[in-house]
C-alpha positions as CSV (number, residue, x, y, z in Angstrom):
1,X,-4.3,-16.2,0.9
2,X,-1.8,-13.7,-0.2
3,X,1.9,-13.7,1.4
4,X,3.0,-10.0,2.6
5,X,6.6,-8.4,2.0
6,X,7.5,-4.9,2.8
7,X,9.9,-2.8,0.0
8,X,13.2,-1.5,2.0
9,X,10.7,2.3,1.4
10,X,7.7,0.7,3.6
11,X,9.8,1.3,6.9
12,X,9.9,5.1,5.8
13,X,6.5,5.9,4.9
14,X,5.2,4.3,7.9
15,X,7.4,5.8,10.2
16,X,6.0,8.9,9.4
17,X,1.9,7.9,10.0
18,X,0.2,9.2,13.2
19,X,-0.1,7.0,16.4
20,X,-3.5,7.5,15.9
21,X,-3.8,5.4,12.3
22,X,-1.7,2.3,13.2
23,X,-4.7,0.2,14.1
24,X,-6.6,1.3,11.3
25,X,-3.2,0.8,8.6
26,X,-3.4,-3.0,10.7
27,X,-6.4,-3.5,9.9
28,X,-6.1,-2.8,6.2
29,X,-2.5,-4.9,6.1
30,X,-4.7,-8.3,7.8
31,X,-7.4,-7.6,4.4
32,X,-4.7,-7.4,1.5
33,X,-3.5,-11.1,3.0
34,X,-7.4,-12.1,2.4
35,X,-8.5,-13.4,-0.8
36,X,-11.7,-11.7,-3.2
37,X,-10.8,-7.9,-2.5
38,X,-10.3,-6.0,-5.6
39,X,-8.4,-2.7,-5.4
40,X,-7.2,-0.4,-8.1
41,X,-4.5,-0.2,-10.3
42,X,-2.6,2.7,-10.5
43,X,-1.6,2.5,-14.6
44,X,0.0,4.7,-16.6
45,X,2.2,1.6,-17.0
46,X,3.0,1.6,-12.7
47,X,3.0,-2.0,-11.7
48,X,1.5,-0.8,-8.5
49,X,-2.0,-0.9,-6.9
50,X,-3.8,1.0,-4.4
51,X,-6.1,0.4,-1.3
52,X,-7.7,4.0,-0.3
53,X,-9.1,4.5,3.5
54,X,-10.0,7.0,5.8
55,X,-10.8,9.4,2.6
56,X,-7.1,10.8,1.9
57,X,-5.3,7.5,2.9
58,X,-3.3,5.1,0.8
59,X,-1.3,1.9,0.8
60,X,0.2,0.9,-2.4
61,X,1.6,-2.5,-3.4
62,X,3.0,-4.8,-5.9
63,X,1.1,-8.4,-6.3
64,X,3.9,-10.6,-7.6
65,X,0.8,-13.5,-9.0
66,X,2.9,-16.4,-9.4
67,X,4.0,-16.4,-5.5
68,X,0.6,-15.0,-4.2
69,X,2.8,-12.3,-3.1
70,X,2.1,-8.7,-2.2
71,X,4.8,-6.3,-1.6
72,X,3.9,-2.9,0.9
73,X,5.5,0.1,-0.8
74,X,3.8,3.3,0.4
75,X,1.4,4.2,3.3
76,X,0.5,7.8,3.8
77,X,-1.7,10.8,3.3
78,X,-2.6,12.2,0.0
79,X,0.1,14.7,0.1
80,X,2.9,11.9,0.6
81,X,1.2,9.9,-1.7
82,X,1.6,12.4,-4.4
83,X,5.2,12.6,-3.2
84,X,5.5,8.9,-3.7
85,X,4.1,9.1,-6.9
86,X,6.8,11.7,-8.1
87,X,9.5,9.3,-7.4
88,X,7.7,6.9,-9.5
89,X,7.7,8.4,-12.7
C-alpha cells in the first residue's frame, strides 16, 4: 500500500474543483493508496505521473519508491492542467 502526502499546491488546485467532483476525486485518491495500478508518466524529464478521469480530468503525483510514498500535486480540468504544466517547465 502506498502512503499519501499532499504538495503545499494540492490545497490550491483542489480548492478550485466543483462540488460536484469531490466524491469522484475521493474515489480516485482511495485507488493511488492501492497497490497494482499503473498510471502514466508524464516525461520529458517531469518526475511526475498522471491518473486521467472523467475524460478531461487529472491528478498528478510524485511516487517517492523508497517510502512507498505518493505525493498529490495537481487536480483539475484540462485547462488548469495545462496551466500546471506551464509552471513546470
Amino acid at each position: 500500500m502506498w502512503e499519501l502526502k499532499v504538495a503545499e499546491e494540492w490545497e490550491y488546485w483542489y480548492s478550485k474543483l466543483d462540488g460536484s467532483l469531490l466524491r469522484i476525486v475521493e474515489k480516485r485518491i482511495c485507488r493511488l493508496e492501492q497497490e497494482g495500478h499503473s498510471y502514466e508518466h508524464l516525461g520529458s524529464g517531469l518526475q511526475f505521473f498522471k491518473d486521467q478521469f472523467n475524460g478531461q480530468y487529472r491528478i498528478c503525483f510524485r511516487e517517492e519508491q523508497k517510502s512507498k510514498t505518493r505525493i498529490l500535486h495537481f487536480v483539475g480540468d484540462h485547462k488548469n492542467y495545462e496551466h500546471w504544466l506551464g509552471m513546470r517547465g
